[in-house]
N, C-alpha and C positions, 0 to 999 in steps of 0.2 A: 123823806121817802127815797127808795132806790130806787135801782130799775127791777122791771116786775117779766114775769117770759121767761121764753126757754132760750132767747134771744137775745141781746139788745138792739133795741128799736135806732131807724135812724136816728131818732132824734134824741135818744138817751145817748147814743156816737158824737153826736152836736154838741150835746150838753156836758159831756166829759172832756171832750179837747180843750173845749172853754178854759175849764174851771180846773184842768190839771194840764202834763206836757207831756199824756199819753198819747201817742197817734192810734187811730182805731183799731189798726193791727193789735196794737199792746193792746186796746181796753180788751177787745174780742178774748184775747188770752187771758188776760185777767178774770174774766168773765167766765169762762169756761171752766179754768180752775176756779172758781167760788163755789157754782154747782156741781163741782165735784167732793167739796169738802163742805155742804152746807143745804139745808134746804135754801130752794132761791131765793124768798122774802124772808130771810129768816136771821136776825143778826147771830152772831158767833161768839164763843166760848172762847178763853186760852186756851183748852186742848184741840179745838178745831181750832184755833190761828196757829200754832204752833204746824200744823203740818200743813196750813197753805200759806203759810212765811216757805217751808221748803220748797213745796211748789212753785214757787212763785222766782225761789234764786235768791231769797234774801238771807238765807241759812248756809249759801255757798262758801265764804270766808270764813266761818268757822273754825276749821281745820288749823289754817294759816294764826289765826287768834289764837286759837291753846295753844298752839307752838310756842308763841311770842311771851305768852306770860305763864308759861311751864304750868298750864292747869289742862284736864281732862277734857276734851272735847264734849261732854255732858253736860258740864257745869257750866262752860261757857255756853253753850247754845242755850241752856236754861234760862240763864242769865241777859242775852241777848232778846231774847224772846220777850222776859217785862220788860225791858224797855221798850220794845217796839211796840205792844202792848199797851203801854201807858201812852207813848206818843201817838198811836192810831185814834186812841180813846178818845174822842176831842170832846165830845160831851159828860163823860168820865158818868159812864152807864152801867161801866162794869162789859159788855158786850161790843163788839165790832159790826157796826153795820157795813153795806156795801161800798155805801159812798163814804165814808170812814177810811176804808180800805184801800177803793182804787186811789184817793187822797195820800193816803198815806205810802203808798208804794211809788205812786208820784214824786213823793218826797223825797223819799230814800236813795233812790236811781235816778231824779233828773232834777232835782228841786233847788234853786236859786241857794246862794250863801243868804241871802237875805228871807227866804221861806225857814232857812235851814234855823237860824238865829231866832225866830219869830215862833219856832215850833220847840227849840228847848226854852226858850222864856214862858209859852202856854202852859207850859208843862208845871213849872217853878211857882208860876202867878195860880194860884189856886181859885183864886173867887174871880178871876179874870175880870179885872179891874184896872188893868193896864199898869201896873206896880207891884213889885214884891218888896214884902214887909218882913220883917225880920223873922215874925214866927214861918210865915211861908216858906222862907230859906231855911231855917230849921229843920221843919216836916218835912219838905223835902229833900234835904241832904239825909236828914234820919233814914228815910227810903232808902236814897243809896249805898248810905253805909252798913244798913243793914244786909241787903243786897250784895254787899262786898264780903259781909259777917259770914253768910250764907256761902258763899264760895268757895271761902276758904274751910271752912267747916265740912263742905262734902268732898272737898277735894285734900282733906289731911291723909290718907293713904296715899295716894299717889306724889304729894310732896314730903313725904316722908323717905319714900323712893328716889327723889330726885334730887331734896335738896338734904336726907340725913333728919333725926328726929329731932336734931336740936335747929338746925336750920325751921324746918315745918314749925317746930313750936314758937321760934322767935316769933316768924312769919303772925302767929295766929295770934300772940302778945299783942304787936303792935296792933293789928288790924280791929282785936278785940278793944282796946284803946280807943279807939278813934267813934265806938259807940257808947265811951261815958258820957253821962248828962254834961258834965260841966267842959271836959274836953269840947265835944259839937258844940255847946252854947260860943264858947270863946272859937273855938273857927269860925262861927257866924258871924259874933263882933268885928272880926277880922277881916272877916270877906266884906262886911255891911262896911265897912271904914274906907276899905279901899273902890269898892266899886261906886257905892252911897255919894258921886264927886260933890254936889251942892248943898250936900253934909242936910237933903230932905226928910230923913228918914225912914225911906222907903226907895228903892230902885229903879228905876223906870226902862223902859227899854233901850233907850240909846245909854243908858249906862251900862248897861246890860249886857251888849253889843260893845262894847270899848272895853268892858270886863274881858269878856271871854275872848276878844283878841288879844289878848295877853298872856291866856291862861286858854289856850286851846284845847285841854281835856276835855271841856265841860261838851266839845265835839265828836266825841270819839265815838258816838254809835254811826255815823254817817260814814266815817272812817272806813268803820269795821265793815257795813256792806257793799258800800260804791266798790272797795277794792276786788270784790267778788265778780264786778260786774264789766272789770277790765279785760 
């Protein structure tokens, strides 16, 4: 359960500083925008988190992201959005509740390397079991590759424009590649070999964590907002 009012009570102010590194100020504004985009007890949709990710300043860098990777500022925010989406999710309900939310805005803008590391691993661990298993790495690389398929695909006019049709098509070759069955399977083997260190068959999180310091991409949505917030 969240908080309930037109308000938050002291003691929902109490019970947030706790459990996130919001100071009251923020939750109160947090707060205000929810009931702006939301009935108050009422979990939320991706089309309602989408415009109070904006609210909120997490949609800020944007801009600066389609720059960077020569795509429409549509597509990236589209694209920014499941993921933050997926990460908020934590019970993976399909809906964002409140406490969900002020959590996860927590995250985004003031959350520990180590909250940060423990939140793309939830995400990977699907049965939350404290290990990922090979199909789990699978399913969800499949996610983002398809998520990447998807990007490029709405954004083929505008790099058509930018980078020439034969450019765009290379572009959309390779990227379409990387969602073959057997191509993903063999990146998975790949990544399972090198991060897998105790050769257990399943990844645990301090492997996890020594992985992705190697391979800091698997970071980049935290990237993409903190720089917003500078």
């Amino acid at each position: 359960m969240g908080a309930k009012g037109s308000t938050l009570s002291k003691e929902d102010i109490q019970k947030y500083e706790a459990k996130t590194h919001l100071n009251s100020e923020e939750l109160k504004n947090v707060w205000n925008e929810w009931k702006a985009s939301s009935k108050i007890d009422q979990e939320i949709d991706k089309k309602n988190f989408r415009e109070l990710c904006r609210r909120v300043k997490l949609l800020d860098n944007v801009p600066n992201v389609a720059a960077e990777k020569d795509l429409p500022e549509t597509v990236v925010e589209s694209a920014l959005v499941d993921e933050l989406f997926t990460l908020f999710d934590i019970n993976r309900s399909g809906k964002i509740s409140f406490d969900e939310f002020v959590s996860g805005v927590s995250l985004m803008f003031k959350g520990t390397p180590q909250e940060q590391y423990e939140a793309i691993f939830r995400w990977r661990d699907q049965d939350g079991d404290g290990k990922i298993t090979k199909e789990e790495l699978y399913h969800s690389l499949k996610h983002t590759m398809k998520a990447a398929q998807k990007m490029i695909d709405c954004s083929m006019p505008h790099l058509m424009q930018t980078k020439g049709v034969d450019g765009a098509k290379k572009l959309k070759t390779l990227v379409d590649s990387w969602n073959e069955e057997t191509k993903l399977r063999e990146f998975v083997e790949q990544l399972c070999a090198t991060a897998d260190q105790d050769s257990g068959g399943t990844i645990t999180f301090q492997e996890f964590q020594a992985f992705v310091d190697k391979t800091p991409g698997w970071m980049d949505v935290f990237q993409q907002v903190q720089q917003a917030k500078k």
